[in-house]
C-alpha positions as CSV (number, residue, x, y, z in Angstrom):
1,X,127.2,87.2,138.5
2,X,125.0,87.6,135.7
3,X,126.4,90.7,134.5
4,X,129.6,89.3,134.3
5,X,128.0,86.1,131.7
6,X,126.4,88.4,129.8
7,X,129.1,90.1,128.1
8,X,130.9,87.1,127.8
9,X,127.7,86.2,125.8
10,X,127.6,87.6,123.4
11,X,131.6,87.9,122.4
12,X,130.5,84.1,122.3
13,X,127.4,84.6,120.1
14,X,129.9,86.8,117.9
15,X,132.7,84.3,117.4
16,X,129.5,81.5,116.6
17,X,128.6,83.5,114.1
18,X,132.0,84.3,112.9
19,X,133.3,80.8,112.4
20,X,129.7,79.3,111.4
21,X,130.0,81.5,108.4
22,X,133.9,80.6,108.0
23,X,132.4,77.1,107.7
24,X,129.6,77.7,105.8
25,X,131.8,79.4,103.5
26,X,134.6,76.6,103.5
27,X,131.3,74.1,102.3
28,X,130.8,76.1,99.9
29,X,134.4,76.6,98.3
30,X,134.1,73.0,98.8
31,X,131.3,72.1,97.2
32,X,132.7,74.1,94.2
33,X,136.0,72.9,93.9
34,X,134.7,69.4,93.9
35,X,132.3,70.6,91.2
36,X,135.3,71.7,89.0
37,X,137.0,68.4,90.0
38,X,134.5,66.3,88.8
39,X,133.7,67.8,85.7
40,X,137.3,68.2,84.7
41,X,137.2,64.1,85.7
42,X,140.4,64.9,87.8
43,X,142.8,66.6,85.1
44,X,143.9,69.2,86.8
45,X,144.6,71.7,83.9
46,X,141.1,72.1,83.7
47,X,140.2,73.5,87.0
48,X,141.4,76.1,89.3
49,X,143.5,74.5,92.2
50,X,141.7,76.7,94.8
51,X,138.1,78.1,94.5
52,X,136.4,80.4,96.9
53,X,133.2,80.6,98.7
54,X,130.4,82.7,98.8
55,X,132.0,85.5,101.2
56,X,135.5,86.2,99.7
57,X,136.8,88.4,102.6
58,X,136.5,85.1,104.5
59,X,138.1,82.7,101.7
60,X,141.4,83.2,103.9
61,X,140.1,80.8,106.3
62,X,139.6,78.2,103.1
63,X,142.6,76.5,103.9
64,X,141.4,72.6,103.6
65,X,139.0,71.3,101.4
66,X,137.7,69.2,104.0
67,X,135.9,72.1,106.2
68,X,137.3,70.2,109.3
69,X,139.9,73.2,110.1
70,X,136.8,76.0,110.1
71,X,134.1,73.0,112.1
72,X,136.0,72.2,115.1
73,X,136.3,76.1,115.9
74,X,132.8,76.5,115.0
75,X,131.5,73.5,117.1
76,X,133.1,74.6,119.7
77,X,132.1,78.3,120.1
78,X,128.7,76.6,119.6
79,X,128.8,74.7,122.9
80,X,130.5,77.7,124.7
81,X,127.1,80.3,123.4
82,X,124.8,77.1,124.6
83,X,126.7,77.0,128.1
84,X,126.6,80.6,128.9
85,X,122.7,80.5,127.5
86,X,121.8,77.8,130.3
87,X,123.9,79.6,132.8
88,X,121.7,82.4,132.1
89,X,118.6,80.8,133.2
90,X,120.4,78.9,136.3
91,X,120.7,75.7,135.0
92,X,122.9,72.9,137.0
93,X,125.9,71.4,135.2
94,X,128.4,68.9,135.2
95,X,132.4,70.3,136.0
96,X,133.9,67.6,133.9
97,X,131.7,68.6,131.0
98,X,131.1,72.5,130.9
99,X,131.3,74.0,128.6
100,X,131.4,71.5,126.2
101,X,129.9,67.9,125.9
102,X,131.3,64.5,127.2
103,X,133.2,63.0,124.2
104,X,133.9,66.3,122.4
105,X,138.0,66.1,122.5
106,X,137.6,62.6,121.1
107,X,135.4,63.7,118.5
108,X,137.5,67.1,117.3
109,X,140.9,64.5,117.7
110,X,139.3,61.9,115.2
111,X,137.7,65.0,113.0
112,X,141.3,66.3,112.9
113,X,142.5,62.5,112.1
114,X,139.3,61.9,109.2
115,X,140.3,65.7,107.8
116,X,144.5,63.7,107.5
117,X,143.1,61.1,105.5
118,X,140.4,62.9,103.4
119,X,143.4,64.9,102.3
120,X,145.5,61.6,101.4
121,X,142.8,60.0,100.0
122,X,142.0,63.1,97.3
123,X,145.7,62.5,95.8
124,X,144.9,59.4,94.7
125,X,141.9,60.9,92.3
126,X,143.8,63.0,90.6
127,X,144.9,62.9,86.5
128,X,148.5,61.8,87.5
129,X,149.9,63.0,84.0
130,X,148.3,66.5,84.9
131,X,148.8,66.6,88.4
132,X,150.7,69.9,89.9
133,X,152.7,70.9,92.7
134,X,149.6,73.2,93.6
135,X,147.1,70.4,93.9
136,X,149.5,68.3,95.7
137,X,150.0,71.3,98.3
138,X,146.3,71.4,98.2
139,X,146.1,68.1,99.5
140,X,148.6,68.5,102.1
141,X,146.9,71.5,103.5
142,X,143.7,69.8,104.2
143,X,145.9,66.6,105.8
144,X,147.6,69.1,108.0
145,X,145.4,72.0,109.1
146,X,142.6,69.7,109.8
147,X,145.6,67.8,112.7
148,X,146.5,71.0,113.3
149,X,143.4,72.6,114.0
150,X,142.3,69.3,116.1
151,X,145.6,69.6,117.7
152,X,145.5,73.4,119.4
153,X,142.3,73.4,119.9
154,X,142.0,70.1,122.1
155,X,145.4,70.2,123.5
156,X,146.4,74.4,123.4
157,X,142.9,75.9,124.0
158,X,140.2,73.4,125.4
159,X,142.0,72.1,128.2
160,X,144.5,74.4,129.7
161,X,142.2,77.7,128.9
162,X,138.8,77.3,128.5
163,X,138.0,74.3,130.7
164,X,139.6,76.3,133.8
165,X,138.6,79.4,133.0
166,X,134.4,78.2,132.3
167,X,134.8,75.5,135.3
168,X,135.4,78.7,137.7
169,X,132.7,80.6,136.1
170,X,130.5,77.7,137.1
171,X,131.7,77.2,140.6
172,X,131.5,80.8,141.4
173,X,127.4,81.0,140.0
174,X,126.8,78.0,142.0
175,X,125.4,75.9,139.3
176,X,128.4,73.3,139.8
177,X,127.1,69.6,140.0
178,X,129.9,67.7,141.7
179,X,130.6,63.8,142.2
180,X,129.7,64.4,145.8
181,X,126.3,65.4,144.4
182,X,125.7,62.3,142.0
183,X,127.4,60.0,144.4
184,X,124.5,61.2,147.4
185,X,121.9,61.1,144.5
186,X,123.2,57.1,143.4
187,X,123.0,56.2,147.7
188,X,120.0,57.8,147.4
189,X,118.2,56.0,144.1
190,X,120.3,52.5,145.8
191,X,118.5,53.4,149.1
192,X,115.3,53.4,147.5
193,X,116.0,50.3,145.5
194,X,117.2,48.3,148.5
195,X,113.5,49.7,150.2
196,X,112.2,48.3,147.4
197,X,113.8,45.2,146.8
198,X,113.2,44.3,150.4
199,X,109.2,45.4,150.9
200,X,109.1,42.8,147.6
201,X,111.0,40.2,149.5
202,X,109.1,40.7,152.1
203,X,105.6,40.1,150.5
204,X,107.6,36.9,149.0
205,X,108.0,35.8,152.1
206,X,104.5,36.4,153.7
207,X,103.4,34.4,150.5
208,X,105.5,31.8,150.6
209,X,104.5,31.5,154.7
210,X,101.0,31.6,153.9
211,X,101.2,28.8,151.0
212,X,103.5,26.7,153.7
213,X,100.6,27.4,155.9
214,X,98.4,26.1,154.1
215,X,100.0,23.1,152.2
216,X,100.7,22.0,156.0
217,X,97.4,22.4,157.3
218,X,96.0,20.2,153.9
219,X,99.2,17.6,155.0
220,X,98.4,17.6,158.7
221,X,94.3,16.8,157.9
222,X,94.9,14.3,155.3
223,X,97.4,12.6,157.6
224,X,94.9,12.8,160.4
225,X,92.6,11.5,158.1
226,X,94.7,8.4,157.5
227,X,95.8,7.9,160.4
228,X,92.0,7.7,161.9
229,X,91.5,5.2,159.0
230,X,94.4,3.1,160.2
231,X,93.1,3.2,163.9
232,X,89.9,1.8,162.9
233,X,91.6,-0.6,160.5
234,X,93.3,-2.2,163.1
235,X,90.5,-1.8,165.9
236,X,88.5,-4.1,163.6
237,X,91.0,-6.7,163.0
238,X,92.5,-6.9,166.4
239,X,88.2,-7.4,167.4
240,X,88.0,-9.9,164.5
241,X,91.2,-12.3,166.0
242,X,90.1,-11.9,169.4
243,X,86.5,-13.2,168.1
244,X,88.6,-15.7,166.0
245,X,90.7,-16.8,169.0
246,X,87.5,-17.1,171.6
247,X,85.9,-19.2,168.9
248,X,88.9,-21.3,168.7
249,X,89.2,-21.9,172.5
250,X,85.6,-22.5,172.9
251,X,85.3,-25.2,170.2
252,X,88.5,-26.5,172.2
253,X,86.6,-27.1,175.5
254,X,84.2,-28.4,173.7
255,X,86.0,-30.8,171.7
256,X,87.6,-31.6,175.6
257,X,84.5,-31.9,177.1
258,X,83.4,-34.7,174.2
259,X,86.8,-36.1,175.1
260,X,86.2,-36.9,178.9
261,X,82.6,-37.8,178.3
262,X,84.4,-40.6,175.4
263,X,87.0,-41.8,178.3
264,X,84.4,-41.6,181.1
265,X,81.8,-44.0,179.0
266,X,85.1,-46.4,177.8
267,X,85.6,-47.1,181.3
């Protein structure tokens, strides 16, 4: 299988090349023209209404003075040279995300959408009394080749091509990381989370038994405690009646004793 990514390879390592220098090329026609713009302070007599980089047999791809349209091709032959690289060395991947990155039609859709407005936006810094149908076609390329650009590559290329094409390339080396996969690897990290979760319950538990154990023991010998000091409480009071109430019946016999001893001398 690996004779069949190589090739593919480097015509990838070729065309990041290729565009990179389209782009670095496009920065610099860029950086040049807004040079001129600037120091003309937007009169457009003053300053070409295209400039060109620093490779001219490339200055056809110059074509917005954003650098969005010569990026997005760039970018993405980037991620496709990176994707064969870690295929190479039998690295797993993800389906939904080969060979680019997740988020990446989002982000070439709002680069196409910034490149739209950049070019609306430039309009309004130009000399209006000097302004010419060239600059105003200058603008309108960078609004539209930038949407344009977005447009095929997400919606033309990416999805109904590449995506396929590099999602059976993957498949077939047996590097494909599925939702089966991650979904056995999540019931696996829960499993070990649940073992977790209840070995920690379960020495919660054992804690909480042993503090019950004890705060019930402390109850159960302070209530003995009380309760032996209420036994002998009352112990001591019932003795202390019955000595009150033996007193009280002996001074009674006496008292009848004096009585009949009074009624036996008064006879």
């Amino acid at each position: 299988m690996k004779k069949r990514i190589v090739p593919l390879f480097l015509v990838s390592l070729a065309a990041t090349a290729f565009t990179a220098l389209a782009f670095a090329n496009n920065v610099v026609a860029l950086v040049r023209w807004w040079r001129a713009f600037l120091d003309a302070g937007g009169d457009s007599s003053q300053f070409p209404a295209r400039t060109g980089g620093f490779l001219p047999w490339l200055d056809w791809s110059v074509v917005d003075y954003s650098a969005v349209t010569t990026f997005i091709p760039a970018l993405g032959c980037l991620c496709i040279t990176l994707a064969l690289l870690r295929l190479l060395f039998g690295r797993r991947m993800r389906t939904e995300d080969f060979p680019f990155f997740r988020g990446s039609d989002q982000l070439n859709v709002a680069l196409g959408l910034f490149g739209t407005l950049w070019g609306i936006i430039v309009i309004g810094y130009f000399n209006l009394d000097t302004v010419s149908m060239a600059d105003l076609m200058m603008c309108l390329h960078t609004a539209l080749f930038s949407t344009l650009t977005a447009v095929v590559w997400v919606f033309m290329i990416d999805r109904p091509l590449l995506r396929p094409f590099f999602t059976h390339l993957l498949e077939r080396s047996g590097l494909a990381e599925t939702d089966d996969g991650d979904l056995a690897a999540a019931v696996d990290r829960l499993v070990v989370r649940l073992g977790a979760a209840s070995d920690a319950f379960d020495a919660r538990q054992k804690a909480y038994e042993a503090a019950f154990e004890k705060r019930f023991a402390d109850y159960r010998a302070s209530f003995e405690a009380r309760q032996r000091e209420y036994n002998e409480f009352f112990e001591r009071r019932i003795k202390e009646l019955v000595r009150g109430a033996d007193e009280e019946r002996a001074r009674a016999d006496r008292l009848a004793d004096k009585l009949s001893a009074v009624s036996a001398a008064l006879r």
